[in-house]
C-alpha positions in Angstrom: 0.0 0.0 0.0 1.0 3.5 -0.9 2.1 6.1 1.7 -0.8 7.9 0.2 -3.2 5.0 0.3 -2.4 4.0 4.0 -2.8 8.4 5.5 -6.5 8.1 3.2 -7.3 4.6 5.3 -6.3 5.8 8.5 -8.3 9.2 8.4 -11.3 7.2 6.9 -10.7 4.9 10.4 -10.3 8.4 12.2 -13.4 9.7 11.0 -15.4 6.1 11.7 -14.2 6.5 15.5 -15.2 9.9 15.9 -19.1 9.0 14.5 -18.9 6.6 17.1 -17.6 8.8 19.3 -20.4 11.0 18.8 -23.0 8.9 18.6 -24.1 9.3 15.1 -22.0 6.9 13.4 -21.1 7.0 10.2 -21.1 4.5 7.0 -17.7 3.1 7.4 -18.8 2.5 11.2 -21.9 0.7 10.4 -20.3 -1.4 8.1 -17.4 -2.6 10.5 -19.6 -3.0 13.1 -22.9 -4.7 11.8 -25.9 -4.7 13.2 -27.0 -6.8 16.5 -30.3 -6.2 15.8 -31.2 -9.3 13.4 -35.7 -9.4 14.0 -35.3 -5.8 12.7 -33.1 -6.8 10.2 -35.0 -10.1 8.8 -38.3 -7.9 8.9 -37.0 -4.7 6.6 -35.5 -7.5 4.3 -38.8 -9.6 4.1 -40.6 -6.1 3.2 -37.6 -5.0 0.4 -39.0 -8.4 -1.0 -42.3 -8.0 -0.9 -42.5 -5.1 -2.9 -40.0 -6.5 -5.5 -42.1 -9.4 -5.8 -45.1 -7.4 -6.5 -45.5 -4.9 -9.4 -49.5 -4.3 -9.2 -50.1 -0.1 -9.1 -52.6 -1.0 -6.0 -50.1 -2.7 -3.5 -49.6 -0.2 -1.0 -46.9 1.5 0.7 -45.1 -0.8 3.8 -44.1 0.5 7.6 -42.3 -0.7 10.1 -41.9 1.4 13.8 -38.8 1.0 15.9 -38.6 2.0 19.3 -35.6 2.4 22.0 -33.9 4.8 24.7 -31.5 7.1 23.7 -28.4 5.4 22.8 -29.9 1.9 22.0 -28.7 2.3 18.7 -31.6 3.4 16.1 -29.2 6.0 14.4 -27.3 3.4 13.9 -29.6 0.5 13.2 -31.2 3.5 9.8 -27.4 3.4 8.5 -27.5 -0.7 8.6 -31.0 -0.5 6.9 -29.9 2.1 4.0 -27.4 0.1 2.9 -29.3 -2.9 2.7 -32.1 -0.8 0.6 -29.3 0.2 -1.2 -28.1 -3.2 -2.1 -31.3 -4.3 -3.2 -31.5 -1.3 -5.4 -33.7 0.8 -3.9 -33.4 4.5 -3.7 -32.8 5.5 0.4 -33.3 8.6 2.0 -32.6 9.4 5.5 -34.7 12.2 7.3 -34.5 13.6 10.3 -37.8 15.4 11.8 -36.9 18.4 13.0 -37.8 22.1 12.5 -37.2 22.3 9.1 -38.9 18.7 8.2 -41.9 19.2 10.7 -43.9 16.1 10.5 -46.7 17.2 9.9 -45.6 18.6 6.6 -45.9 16.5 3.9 -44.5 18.6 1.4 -41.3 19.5 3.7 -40.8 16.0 4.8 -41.0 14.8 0.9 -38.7 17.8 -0.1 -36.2 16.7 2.1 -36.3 13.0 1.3 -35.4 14.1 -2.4 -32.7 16.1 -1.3 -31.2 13.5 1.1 -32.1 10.4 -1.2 -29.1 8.0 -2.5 -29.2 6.0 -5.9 -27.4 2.4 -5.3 -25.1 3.2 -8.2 -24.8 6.9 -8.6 -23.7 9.8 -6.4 -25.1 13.0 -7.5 -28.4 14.2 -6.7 -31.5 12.6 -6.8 -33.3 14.4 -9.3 -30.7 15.3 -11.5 -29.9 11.4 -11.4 -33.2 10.2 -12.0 -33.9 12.4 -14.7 -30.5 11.2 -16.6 -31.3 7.3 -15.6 -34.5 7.9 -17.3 -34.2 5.4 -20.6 -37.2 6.1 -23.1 -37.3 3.0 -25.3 -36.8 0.8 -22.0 -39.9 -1.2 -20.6 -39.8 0.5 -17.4 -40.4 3.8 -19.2 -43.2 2.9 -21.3 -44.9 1.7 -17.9 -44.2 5.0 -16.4 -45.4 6.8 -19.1 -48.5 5.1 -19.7 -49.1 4.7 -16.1 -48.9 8.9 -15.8 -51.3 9.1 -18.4 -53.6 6.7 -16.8 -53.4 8.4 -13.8 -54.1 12.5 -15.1 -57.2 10.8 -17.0 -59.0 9.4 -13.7 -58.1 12.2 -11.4 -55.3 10.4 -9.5 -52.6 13.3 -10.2 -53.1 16.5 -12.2 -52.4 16.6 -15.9 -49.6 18.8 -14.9 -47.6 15.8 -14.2 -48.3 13.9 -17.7 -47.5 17.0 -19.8 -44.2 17.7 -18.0 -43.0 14.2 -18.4 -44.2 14.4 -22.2 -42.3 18.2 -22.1 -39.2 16.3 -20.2 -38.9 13.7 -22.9 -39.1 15.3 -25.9 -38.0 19.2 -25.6 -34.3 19.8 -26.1 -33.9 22.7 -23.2 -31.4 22.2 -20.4 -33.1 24.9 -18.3 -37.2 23.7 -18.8 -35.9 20.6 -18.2 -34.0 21.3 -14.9 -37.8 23.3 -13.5 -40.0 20.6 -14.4 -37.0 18.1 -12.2 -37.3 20.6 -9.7 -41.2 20.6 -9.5 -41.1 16.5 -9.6 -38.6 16.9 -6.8 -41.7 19.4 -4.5 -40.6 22.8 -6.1 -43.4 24.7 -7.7 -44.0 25.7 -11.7 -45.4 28.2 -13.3 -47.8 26.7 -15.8 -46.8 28.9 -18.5 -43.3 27.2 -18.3 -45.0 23.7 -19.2 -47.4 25.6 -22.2 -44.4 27.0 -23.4 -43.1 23.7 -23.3 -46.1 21.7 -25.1 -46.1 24.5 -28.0 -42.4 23.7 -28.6 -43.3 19.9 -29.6 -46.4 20.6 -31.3 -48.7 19.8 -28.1 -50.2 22.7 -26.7 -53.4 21.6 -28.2 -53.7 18.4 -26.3 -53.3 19.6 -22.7 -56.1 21.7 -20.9 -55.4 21.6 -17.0 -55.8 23.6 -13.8 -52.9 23.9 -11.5 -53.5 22.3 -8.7 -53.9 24.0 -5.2 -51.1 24.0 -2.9 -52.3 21.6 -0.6 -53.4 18.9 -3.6 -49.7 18.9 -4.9 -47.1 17.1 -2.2 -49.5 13.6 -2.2 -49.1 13.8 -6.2 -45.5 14.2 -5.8 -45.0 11.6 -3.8 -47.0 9.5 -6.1 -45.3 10.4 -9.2 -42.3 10.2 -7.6 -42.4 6.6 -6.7 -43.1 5.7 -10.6 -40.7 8.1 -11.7 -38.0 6.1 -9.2 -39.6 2.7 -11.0 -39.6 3.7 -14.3 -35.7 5.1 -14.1 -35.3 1.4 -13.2 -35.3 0.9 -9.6 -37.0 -1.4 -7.4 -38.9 1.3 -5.2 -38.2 4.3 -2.2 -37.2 3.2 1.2 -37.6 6.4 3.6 -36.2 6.4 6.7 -37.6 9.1 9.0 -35.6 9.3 12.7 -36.5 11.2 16.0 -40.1 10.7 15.2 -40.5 11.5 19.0 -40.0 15.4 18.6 -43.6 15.2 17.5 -44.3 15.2 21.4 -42.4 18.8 21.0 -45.7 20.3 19.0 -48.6 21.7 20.0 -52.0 19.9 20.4 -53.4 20.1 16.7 -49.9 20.1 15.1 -49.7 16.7 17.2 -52.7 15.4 15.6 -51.6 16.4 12.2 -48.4 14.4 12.4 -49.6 11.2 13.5 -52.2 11.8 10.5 -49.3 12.2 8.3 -47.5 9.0 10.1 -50.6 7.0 9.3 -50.0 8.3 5.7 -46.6 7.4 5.7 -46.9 3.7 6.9 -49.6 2.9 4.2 -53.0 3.2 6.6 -54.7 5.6 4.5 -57.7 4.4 3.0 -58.0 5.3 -0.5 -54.6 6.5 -0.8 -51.9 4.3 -2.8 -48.0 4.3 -2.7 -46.9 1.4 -4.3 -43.2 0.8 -3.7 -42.8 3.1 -1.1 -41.2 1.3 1.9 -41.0 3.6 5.2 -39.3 2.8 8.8 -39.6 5.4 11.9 -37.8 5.4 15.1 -39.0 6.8 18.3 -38.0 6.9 22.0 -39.8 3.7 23.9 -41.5 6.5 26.3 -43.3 8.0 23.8 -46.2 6.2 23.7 -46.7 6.2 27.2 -45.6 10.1 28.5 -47.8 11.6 25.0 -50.6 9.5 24.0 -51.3 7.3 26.8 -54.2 8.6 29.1 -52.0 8.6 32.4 -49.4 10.2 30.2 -48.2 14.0 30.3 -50.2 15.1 27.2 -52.9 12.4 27.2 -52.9 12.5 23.4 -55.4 9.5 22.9 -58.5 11.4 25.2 -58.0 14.9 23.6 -56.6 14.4 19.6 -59.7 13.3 18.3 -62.2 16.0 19.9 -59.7 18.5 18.9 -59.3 17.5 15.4 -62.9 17.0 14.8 -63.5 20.6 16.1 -61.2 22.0 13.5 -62.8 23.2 10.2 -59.6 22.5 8.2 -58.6 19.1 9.7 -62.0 17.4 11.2 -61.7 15.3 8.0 -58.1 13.5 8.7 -59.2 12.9 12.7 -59.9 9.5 12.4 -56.6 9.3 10.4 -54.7 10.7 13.4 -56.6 8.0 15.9 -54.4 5.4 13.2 -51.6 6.6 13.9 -51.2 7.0 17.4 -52.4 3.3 17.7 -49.7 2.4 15.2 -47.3 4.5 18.4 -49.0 2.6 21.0 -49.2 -1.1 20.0 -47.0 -1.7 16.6 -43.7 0.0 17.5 -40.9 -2.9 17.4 -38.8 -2.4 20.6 -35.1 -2.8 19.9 -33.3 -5.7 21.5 -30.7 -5.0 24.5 -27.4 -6.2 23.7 -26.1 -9.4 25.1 -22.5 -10.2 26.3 -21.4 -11.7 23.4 -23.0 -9.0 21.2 -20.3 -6.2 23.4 -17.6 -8.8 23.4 -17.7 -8.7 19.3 -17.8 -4.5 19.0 -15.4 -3.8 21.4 -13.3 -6.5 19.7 -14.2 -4.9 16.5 -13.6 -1.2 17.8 -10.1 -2.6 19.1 -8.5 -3.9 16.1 -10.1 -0.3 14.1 -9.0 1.9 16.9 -5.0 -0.4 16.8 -5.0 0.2 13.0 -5.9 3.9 13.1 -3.4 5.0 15.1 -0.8 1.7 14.4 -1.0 1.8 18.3 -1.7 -1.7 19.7 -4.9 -1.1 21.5 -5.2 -3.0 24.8 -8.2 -5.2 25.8 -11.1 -3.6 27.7 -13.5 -5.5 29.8 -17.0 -4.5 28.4 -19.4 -6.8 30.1 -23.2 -5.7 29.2 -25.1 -5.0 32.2 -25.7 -2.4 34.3 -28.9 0.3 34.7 -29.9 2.5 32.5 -27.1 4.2 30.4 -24.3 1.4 31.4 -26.3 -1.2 29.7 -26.1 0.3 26.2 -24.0 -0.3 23.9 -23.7 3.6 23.1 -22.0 3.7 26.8 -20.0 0.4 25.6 -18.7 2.3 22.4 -17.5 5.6 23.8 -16.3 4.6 27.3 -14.0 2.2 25.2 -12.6 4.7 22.8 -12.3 7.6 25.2 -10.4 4.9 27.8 -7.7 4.2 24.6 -7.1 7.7 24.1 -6.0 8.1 27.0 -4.0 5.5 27.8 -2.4 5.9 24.3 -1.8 9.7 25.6 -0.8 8.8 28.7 0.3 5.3 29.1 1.0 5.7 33.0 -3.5 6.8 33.5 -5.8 4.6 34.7 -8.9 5.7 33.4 -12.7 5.4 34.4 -16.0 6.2 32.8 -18.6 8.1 34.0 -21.8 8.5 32.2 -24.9 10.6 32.5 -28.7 9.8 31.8 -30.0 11.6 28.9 -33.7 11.9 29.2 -36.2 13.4 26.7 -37.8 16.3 26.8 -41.5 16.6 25.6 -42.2 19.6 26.6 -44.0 21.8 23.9 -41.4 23.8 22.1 -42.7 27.4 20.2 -39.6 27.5 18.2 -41.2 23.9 16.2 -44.1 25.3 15.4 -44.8 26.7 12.3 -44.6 30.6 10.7 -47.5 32.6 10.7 -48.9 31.8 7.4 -49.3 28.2 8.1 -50.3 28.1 11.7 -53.1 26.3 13.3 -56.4 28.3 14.6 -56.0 26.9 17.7 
């Protein structure tokens, strides 16, 4: 190996123990690590197969919750999971809810799944990717195509979206083309842009639509999307959507809107159909019981509903929000402690990375699993052993000890999460 080659694999090693380090491990991490998590595992492979297996537009979209304490390892479990999506070549995007991708936003949370999403053989960015991948003689294509078509003729998506696709394939302009990616991606268009298209390939005369409202457009998008990711070849859309418990951050109705949009997300919508759209949340295992339960802090499941239904904008998506705080309650898949010989194997693991990063021989640490609270995760397991080797490699003559201390989450209703003016909530 190259002087070069070996500084490159030792900062890469560098980088891997500081994700660990921090808790939000990295790639390279995951992939030296693995995954001690194998029902989780086994499930989100059985679903990646149950949507290749089927091809029929009316199979809906698949959901899987996974619950745990901070530090149990669902950051890291969502890196395993992408890039097993990715190995079964499905498109992966990891979001994060937060105050930019509120989760009650559909549009924001779609937006930002575009922008985050990864192709399994292709590194720019989604979009741009898709629209290139985009073969028009292929099988796949003429399925897409026909199926967009289908789909603007019974009301399913607006016309908008089959005379931009038509206006994609055939128009030879860099910039039209780049607008119409960016509307497919949740951008807006004007709708001269697509007449001006259709005129310049002799269709204008064949397309007669209404924009659609604001509201009507990010469920389109997603659908569209979702052929759009078939038709460029790929087997489907695996979203993974993290800190799902910040929803306990919101205010009453903006609580009830996002376990309306969870319910959307997981493919319990009636009437609504996202075919090859595979979706796994994580959320703190208190959730449930501090937000919705009624002996909670926010008794969610006695005062959702009547709130909802008292609402002139959302009465009609109450019983949707009902779904999805069962789906919190009694479908979340709790993550598995580790075992002794699961700590045994990373710390082995983290020793021989840590040895070769530094080409410092790395002695053994005794990481037995056990313990309350934080000392019985493997989060605790991971940094106490790193930090310990730093400084005995710093100061050979230390004898270091750990001392940790429990993180707890706050759900305490947080102004700063809700949203601007123009979209608030008459509450």
């Amino acid at each position: 190996m190259s002087p070069d080659a070996s500084n490159n694999s030792s900062v890469a090693m560098r980088l891997a123990l500081e994700a660990l380090r921090s808790g939000v491990p990295n790639r390279a991490a995951v992939k030296i690590l693995g995954c001690n998590q194998p029902h989780v595992e086994s499930r989100f492979i059985e679903m990646l197969g149950e949507s290749e297996e089927t091809s029929g537009f009316k199979e809906n979209a698949r959901g899987m919750l996974v619950s745990g304490d901070f530090g149990s390892g669902k950051s890291h479990l969502l890196v395993h999971l992408e890039q097993l999506a990715l190995e079964h070549n499905f498109i992966c995007s990891k979001v994060a809810i937060s105050k930019e991708t509120p989760m009650y936003d559909l549009g924001k949370v779609f937006t930002s799944a575009m922008e985050s999403g990864r192709l399994p053989d292709r590194s720019g960015r989604l979009i741009e990717e898709l629209g290139q991948s985009l073969v028009h003689d292929s099988e796949e294509y003429a399925t897409f195509f026909e199926w967009a078509n289908e789909a603007a003729e019974s009301g399913e998506i607006n016309q908008l979206f089959s005379a931009s696709l038509l206006v994609h394939e055939r128009i030879d302009d860099l910039f039209l083309g780049n607008e119409i990616e960016a509307f497919w991606a949740g951008s807006r268009i004007l709708k001269s842009k697509v007449n001006d298209g259709l005129r310049q390939i002799g269709q204008y005369q064949n397309f007669r639509f209404r924009m659609p409202k604001a509201a009507e457009l990010p469920p389109q998008q997603l659908r569209f999307a979702l052929e759009l990711i078939k038709g460029a070849g790929y087997r489907g859309w695996v979203i993974l959507l993290d800190e799902i418990e910040l929803i306990g951050s919101y205010s009453l109705l903006q609580r009830g809107r996002s376990y309306a949009e969870l319910a959307r997300w997981m493919g319990q919508v009636s009437g609504e159909e996202y075919p090859g759209l595979i979706v796994v949340g994580t959320v703190t295992d208190d959730f449930a019981t501090a937000i919705i339960s009624p002996d909670g802090q926010k008794k969610d499941h006695d005062y959702i509903r009547p709130k909802m239904e008292a609402n002139s904008r959302y009465n009609n998506i109450a019983g949707r929000s009902v779904t999805g705080m069962h789906m919190l309650e009694r479908q979340c898949v709790p993550l598995k402690p580790p075992e002794s010989d699961d700590v045994a194997a990373t710390v082995e693991k983290l020793q021989t990375l840590y040895s070769d990063a530094y080409s410092w021989e790395a002695p053994p640490i005794d990481a037995k699993v056990g313990g309350a609270g934080i000392y019985g995760r493997m989060r605790y397991q991971v940094r106490r052993a790193i930090n310990e080797w730093d400084l005995l490699r710093l100061r050979p003559d230390s004898s270091p000890e750990t001392e940790a201390h429990e993180f707890t989450t706050s759900y305490e209703e947080n102004r700063d999460l809700e949203a601007p003016a123009h979209e608030g909530d008459a509450e």
